[in-house]
N, C-alpha and C positions, 0 to 999 in steps of 0.2 A: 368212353365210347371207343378210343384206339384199341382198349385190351379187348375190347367185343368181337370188334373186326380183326384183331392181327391171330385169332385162328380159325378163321372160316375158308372155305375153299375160296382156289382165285381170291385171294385177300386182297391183290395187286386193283383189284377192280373193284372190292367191297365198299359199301359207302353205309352211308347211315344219314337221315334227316331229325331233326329233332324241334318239338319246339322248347323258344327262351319262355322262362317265368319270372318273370321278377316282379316282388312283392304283391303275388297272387295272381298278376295279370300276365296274360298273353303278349310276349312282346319280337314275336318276329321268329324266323326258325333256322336252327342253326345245321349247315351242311359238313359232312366231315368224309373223307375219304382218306386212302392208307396211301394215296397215290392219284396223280393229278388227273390222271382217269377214271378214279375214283370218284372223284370230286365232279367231273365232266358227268358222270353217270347221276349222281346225285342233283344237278341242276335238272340233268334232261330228264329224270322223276318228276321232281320240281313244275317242272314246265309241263307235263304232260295232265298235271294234277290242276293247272291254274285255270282259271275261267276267268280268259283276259276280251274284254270287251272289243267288239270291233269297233274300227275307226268313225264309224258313221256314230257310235255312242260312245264318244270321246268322256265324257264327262261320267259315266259310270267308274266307280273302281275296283282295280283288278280285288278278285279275293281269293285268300291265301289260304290254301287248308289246314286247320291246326294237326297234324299229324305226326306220328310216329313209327320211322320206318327205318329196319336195318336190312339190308340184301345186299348180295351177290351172286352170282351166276354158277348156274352150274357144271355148266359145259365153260370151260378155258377159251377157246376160238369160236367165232359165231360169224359165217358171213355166207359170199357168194362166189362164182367162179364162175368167168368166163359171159360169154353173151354183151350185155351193155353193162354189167356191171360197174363199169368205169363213171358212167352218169348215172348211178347209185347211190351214192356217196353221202349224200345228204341222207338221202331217206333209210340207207343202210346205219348210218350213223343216228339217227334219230330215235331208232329202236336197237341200239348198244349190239349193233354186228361190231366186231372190231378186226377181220381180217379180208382182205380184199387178193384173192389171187386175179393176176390180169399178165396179159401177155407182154414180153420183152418184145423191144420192136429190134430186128435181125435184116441184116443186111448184107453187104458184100460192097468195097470200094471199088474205085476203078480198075486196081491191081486184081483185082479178084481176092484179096483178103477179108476175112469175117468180120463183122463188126456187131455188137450188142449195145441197145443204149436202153434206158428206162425216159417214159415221159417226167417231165420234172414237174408239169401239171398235176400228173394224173398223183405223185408220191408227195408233192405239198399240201396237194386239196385233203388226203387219206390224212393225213397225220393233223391237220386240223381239226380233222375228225373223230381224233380217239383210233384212224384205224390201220392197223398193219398192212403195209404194201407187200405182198412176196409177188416178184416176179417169176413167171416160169418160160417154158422154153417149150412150143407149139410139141405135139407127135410130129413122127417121121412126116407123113404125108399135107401136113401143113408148110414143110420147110423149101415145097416146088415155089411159093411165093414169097422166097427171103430173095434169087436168084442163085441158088446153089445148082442146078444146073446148065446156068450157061456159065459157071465157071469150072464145075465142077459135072460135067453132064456121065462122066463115067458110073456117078454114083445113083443117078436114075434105075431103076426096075426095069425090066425088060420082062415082059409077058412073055409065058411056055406056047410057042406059036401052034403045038400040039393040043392046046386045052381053049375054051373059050375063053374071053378076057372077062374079068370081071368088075359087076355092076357100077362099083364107084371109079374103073380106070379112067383115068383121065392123061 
């Protein structure tokens, strides 16, 4: 099963499901990935394949598919950016997005020096998740709410008092 997967694209995320046989019977199925996100990927198959009873029918049980499944993805990076992304996470993780772009939080101290921090939330919950945290760094006109011009007010825009101002001035 390793030599299947170690050359398919994104191998790093290839998985495989198989089932056990032993002496003719069905006995359980075995998950294999090249990579423990691999492996993540192959449960959450797993799981999406299961018809697990609800609690109110405790006493049914789960049944398991006998199946045979090797994939990987075709595209490398799968996610979202920006918006609520950040309370995603589950559900982006549940259908194998693995990259999460989300905003650095920027600031300015007392001194008026810059400071950049990442939430520690937001990059433990991702990586539980099978998903890459890249922080980025807002456009120009996001950066009026880090406080960069009352420390730094020279570097404000100043509108051509000859032209009207336009629509998104603020």
């Amino acid at each position: 099963i390793r030599n299947s997967l170690s050359g398919v694209p994104n191998k790093e995320q290839a998985y495989s499901i198989s089932p056990i046989i032993e002496s003719n019977e069905w006995n359980g199925l075995l998950l294999v990935g090249n990579t423990p996100l691999g492996l993540l990927y192959a449960a959450r198959t797993l799981e999406q394949l299961l018809n697990v009873p609800g609690k109110e029918n405790s006493s049914e049980k789960v049944v398991f598919p006998m199946v045979k499944i090797t994939d990987w993805p075709d595209i490398a990076e799968r996610g979202e950016w920006g918006g609520n992304s950040n309370d995603d996470l589950e559900w982006l993780g549940k259908r194998k997005m693995n990259v999460l772009e989300f905003l650095a939080n920027l600031s300015f101290d007392d001194r008026g020096n810059p400071t950049a921090n990442l939430d520690k939330n937001i990059l433990d919950k991702a990586m539980r998740e099978g998903i890459k945290p890249v922080p980025f760094i807002p456009h120009l006109e996001g950066l009026q709410y880090t406080g960069l011009y009352k420390y730094y007010p020279e570097v404000k825009a100043v509108p051509d008092p000859s032209k009207p101002l336009p629509t998104d001035w603020s």
